[in-house]
N, C-alpha and C positions, 0 to 999 in steps of 0.2 A: 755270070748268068746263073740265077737259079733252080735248081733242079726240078723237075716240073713237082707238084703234089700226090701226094699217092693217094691214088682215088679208096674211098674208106666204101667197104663191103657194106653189102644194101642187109645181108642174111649171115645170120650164122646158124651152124649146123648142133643139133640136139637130138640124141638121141633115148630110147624109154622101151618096154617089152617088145611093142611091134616095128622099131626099126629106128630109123635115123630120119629126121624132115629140118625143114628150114622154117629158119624162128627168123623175123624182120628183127635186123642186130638193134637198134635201139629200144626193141620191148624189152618191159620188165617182168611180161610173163614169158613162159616159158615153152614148150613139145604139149604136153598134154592140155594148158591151155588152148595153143594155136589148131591141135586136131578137135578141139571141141568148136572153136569158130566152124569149124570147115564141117562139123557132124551137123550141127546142130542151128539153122538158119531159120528159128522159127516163128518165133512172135517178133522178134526185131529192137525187143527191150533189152537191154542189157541190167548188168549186175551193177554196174554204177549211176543206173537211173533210179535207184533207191539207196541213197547217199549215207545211210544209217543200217542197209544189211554191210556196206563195207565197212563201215566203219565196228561193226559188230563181229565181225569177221576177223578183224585186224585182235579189238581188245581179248575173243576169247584165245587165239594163238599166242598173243602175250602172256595171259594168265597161264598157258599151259607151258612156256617157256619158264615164267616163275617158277613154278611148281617142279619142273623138273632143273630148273638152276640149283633149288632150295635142297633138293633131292642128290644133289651128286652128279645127276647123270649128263648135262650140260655143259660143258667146260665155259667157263669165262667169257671171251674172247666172240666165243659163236653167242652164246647169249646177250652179249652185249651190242651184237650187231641186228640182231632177230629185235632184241627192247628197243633200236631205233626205229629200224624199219617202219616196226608196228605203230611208234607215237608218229612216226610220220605220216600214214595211213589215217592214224585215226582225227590226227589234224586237218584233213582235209587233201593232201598228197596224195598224188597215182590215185585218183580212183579211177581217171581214164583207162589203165591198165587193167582195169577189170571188168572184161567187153566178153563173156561168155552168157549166151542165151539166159534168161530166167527160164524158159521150156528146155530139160535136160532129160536124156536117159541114165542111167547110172545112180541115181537116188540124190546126184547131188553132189558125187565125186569131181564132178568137171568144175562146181565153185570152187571146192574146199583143194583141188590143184591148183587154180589161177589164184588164190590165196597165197599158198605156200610159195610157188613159185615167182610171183610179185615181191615177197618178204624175204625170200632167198637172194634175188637180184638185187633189191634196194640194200640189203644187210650187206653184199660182196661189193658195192662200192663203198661203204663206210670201210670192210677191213682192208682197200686196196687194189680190186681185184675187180676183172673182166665181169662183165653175165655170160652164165653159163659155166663159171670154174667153179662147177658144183662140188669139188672136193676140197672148200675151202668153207664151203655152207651151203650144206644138200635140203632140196624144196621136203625131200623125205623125212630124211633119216635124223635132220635138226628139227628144221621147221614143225614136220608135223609128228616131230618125237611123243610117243605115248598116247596118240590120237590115233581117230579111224575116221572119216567122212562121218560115220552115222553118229557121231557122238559130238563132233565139231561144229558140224553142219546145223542140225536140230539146236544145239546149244546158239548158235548165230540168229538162226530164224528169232530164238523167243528173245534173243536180244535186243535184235531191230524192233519189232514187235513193241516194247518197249519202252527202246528210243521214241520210238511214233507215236508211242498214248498220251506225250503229251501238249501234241501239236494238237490232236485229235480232239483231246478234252477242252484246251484251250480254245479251238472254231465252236464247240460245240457250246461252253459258256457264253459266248460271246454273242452267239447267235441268240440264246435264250435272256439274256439281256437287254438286245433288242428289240425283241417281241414284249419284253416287260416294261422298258422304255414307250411303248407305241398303245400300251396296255391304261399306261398312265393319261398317256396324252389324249386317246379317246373313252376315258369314261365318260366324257357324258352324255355320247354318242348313242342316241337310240337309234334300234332300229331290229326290224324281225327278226326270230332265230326258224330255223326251220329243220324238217323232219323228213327227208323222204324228198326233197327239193319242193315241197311244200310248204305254204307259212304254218308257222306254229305258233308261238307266242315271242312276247317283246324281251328285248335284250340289251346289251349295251355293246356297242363293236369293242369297248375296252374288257370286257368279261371275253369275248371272243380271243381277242388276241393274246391276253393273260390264260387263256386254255392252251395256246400253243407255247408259251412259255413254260407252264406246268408240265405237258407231257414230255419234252425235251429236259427240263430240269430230274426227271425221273431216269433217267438216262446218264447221264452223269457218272452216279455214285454205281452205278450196276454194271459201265464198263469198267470204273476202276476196280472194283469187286472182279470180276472177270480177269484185269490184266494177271492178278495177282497167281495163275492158276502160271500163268509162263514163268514162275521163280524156280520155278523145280525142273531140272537138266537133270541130262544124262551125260555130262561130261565126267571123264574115267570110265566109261565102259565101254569103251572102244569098238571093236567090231558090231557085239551083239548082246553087250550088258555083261560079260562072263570079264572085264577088264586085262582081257589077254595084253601080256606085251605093258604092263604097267607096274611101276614099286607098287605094295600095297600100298601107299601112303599116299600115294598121287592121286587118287580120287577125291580126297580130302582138302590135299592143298591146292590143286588142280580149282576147285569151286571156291574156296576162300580167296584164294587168290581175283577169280574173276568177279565174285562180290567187291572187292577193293578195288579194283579196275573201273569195273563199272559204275559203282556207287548203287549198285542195288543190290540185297538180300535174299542173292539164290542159297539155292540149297541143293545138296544133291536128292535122287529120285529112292522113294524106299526099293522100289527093286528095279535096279536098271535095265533089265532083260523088260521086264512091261513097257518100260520107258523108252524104248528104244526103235519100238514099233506103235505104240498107241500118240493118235492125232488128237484125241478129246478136246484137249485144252483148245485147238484150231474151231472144232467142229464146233463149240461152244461162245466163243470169242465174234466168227464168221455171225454165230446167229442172230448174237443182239447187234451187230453192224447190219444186217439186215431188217432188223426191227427199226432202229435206229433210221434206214434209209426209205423204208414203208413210214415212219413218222413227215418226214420229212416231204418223201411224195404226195399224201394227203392233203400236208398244210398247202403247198403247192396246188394243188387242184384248187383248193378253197381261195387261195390267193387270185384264181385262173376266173372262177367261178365270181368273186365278188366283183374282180376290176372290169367284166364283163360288160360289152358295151362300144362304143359309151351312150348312143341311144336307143339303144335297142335290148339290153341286158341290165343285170344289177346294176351296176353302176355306179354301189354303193361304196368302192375307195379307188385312188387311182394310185395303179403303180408308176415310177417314173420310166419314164419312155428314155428306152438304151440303143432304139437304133430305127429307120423305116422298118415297117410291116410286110411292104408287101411290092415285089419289082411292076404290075400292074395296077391296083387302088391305091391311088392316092390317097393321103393322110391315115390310112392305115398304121395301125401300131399294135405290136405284138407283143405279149409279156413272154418274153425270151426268156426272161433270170428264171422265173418258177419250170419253162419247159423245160428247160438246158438240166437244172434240176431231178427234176423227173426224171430224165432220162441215164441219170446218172445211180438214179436208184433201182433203176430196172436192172441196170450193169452189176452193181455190188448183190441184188437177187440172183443172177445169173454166177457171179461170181461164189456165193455161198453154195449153189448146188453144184459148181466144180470143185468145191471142198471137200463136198458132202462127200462127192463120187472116189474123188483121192483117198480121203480117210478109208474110204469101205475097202477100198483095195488091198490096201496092205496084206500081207503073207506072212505069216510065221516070224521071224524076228524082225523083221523091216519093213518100211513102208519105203516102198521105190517110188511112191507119186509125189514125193515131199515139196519138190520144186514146186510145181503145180500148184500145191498149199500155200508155200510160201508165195510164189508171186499173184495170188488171188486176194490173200488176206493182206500183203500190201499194199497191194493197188488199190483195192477197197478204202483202207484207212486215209491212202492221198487222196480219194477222190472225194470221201465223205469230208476231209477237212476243204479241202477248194472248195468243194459246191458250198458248204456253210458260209465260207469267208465272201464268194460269191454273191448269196444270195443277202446274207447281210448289211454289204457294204455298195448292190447297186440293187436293193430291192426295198427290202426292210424298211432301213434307215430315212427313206424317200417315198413310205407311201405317205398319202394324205388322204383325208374322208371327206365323204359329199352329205356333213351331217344332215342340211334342210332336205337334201333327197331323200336320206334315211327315214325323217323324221314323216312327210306325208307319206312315206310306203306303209308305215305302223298305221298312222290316222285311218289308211285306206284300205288296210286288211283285214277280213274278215277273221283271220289269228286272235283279232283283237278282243272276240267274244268268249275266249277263253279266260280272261283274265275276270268279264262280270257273270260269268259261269255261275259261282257260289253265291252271286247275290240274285240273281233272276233265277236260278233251276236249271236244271239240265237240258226237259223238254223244250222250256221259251228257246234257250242259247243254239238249241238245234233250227227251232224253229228260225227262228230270226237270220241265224247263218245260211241257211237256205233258202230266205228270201231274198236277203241281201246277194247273194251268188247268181239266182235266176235273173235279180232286179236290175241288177248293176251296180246297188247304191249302196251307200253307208250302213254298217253295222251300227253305231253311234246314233244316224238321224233314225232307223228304225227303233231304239230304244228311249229314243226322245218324243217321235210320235204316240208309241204305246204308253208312253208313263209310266215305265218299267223302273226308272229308278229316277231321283230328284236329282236335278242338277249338280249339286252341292257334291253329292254322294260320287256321282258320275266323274266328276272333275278331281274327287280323291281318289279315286279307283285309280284313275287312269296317268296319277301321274309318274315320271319315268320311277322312281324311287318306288314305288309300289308296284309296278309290275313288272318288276328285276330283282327282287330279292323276298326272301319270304316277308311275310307280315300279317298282324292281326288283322282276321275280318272285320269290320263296321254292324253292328247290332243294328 
């Protein structure tokens, strides 16, 4: 008969300055992760809901690993477990383990532990060894050898950061592509432009929607200009930019190192003490994401405003129908894509003035709101790139135009006397527009009654190609 199984321990015990707690034995964090779960229960996001701060997380503790391998101060053995760890990590492994709030007190210490100590754990089973036999590979004194949170940390953020510009850029191409695509397909779509939600003069729905292609296309190149401001870290100035606690050389090879890691072109900060407490680079990057998301709420409106209707509003494109309208009216249909939208750019406005508030806080060598910063400016960037992909792929791509609609709203607006303005006068064009508005009728047959202009002349005026782009007057 065999001996019963030895039932295997649910906790094991971890202790750190304030005492001794129980860590659940199959994590691979560790004591000071587990009390920041328990501090810290706030927005309910964790750290591995942005799959590119851990993995940003992981390459700069590698790079600092290099750096002090290259240095001497790393033996072998422990480096070689910490360079697994970390490609395991940054492959996509354990990020579940990294389940501490995006909202921290601390400035950031409770990430930059649940790092170390994930890396210390996964590194002690490559050398053979329990979690928790931190004296075979300490989350400290290896892991975050030559680092301090405020140096590790901030260096993470601008890396995720990063990572993300160019999922970002890519919805945002993609998006302005489509409005170019839709720009193409309705030029020869007339129909009213207007000023004030009043008619103004004639247009073409394809000059409409190539304007929204244009303002999105200017955007672009201004956040990659932008990203470029997060190359510059404060990795090696550990505590407060003074590099306490590091070879002199480490600050050097310490960033080369995590340029080659990561494939981008940091640099270190000309003076790490500024660097180590200035947000600019956030406060500046946040801005045009919200300019970015004020683009994009407009278009939305206008989107809102044209598909309006459908008998009783403009009426002039339809978007495709994503779902009922409405649990009471029947046949009702809501343009959800452009609200859903909308509402998504009120959030990234919202989110920009809890940037704002973060950066202004800071004190003397540190800003303790970082988190704050960090999980605002990336939630931003996920949400600017979904809502793009969103509205692209069930809005965009599926509207269609109600051109004959279009084209009697022009015939039958008085807008239209702007266009034979120059050839009748100012006075007549007033006149006439305010008869036609009291009368009811045609701008057109009042100009045909009068014998204001000959046929001939009338019918070049008016045709779409002439009052959609400049052109010479008729003598």
């Amino acid at each position: 008969m065999n001996a019963p199984a030895k039932k295997l321990a649910k906790t094991r015990t971890e202790k750190d300055l304030l005492g001794i707690a129980q860590v659940p034995a199959d994590a691979f964090f560790g004591i000071q992760t587990q009390r920041a779960m328990e501090n810290f229960n706030l927005s309910g996001i964790q750290l591995h809901h942005f799959p590119n701060l851990v993995k940003a997380l992981a390459i700069v503790k590698l790079a600092a690993a290099q750096a002090n391998a290259q240095l001497g101060q790393l033996e072998k053995k422990r480096f070689e477990a910490i360079d697994f760890a970390c490609r395991e990590i940054i492959a996509g492994k354990y990020h579940d383990q990294f389940v501490v709030d995006m909202i921290q007190g601390g400035a950031g210490t409770s990430t930059n532990m649940n790092a170390n100590e994930v890396i210390a754990n996964v590194g002690l089973g490559y050398l053979g060894h329990n979690k928790g036999e931190y004296q075979y590979l300490h989350p400290n004194n290896d892991v975050n050898m030559a680092q301090s949170t405020n140096d590790a940390y901030p260096t993470a953020i601008r890396l995720s950061v990063l990572l993300d510009h160019g999922k970002l850029v890519g919805s945002l191409r993609q998006l302005k592509r489509a409005f170019k695509v839709k720009s193409v397909e309705f030029a020869d779509v007339i129909k009213m432009g207007r000023t004030q939600l009043q008619d103004a003069v004639p247009m073409t729905l394809g000059q409409e929607f190539r304007s929204y292609a244009s303002t999105l296309s200017e955007d672009i190149d201004r956040i990659a200009d932008l990203s470029e401001l997060f190359l510059e870290v404060n990795l090696g100035g550990t505590a407060i930019g003074t590099g306490i606690n590091t070879d002199p050389q480490y600050a050097h090879f310490a960033v080369e190192c995590l340029a080659d890691v990561s494939q981008f072109s940091f640099r270190p900060a000309s003076d790490l003490v500024e660097a180590s407490s200035d947000m600019g680079a956030f406060v500046l990057f946040s801005g045009m994401l919200k300019r970015l998301a004020i683009k994009l709420s407009k278009i939305c409106n206008d989107l809102r405003l044209l598909s309006s209707g459908p008998r009783t509003g403009l009426n002039e494109i339809n978007l495709p129908p994503q779902q009922p309208g409405s649990s009471i009216m029947p046949g009702k249909v809501n343009p959800v894509i452009p609200e859903a939208v909308n509402q998504v750019a009120f959030q990234i406005i919202g989110n920009d003035m809890a940037i704002t508030m973060a950066a202004e806080a800071g004190q003397l060598q540190l800003n303790v709101m970082e988190p704050l910063i960090a999980y605002n400016i990336l939630e931003s960037m996920r949400l600017l790139s979904q809502a793009m992909d969103m509205l692209r792929t069930r809005c965009i791509e599926g509207i269609t135009a109600n051109a004959e609609h279009c084209k009697n709203q022009v015939n039958n607006s008085i807008g239209i006397i702007t266009a034979l303005n120059p050839y009748i006068g100012y006075d007549n064009a007033t006149r006439i527009a305010r008869q036609a508005q009291e009368e009811g009728c045609s701008v057109l047959d009042l100009v045909r009654q009068e014998k204001l202009l000959d046929e001939k002349t009338l019918e070049d005026i008016l045709r779409p190609e002439t009052m959609v782009a400049p052109g010479r007057l008729r003598k």
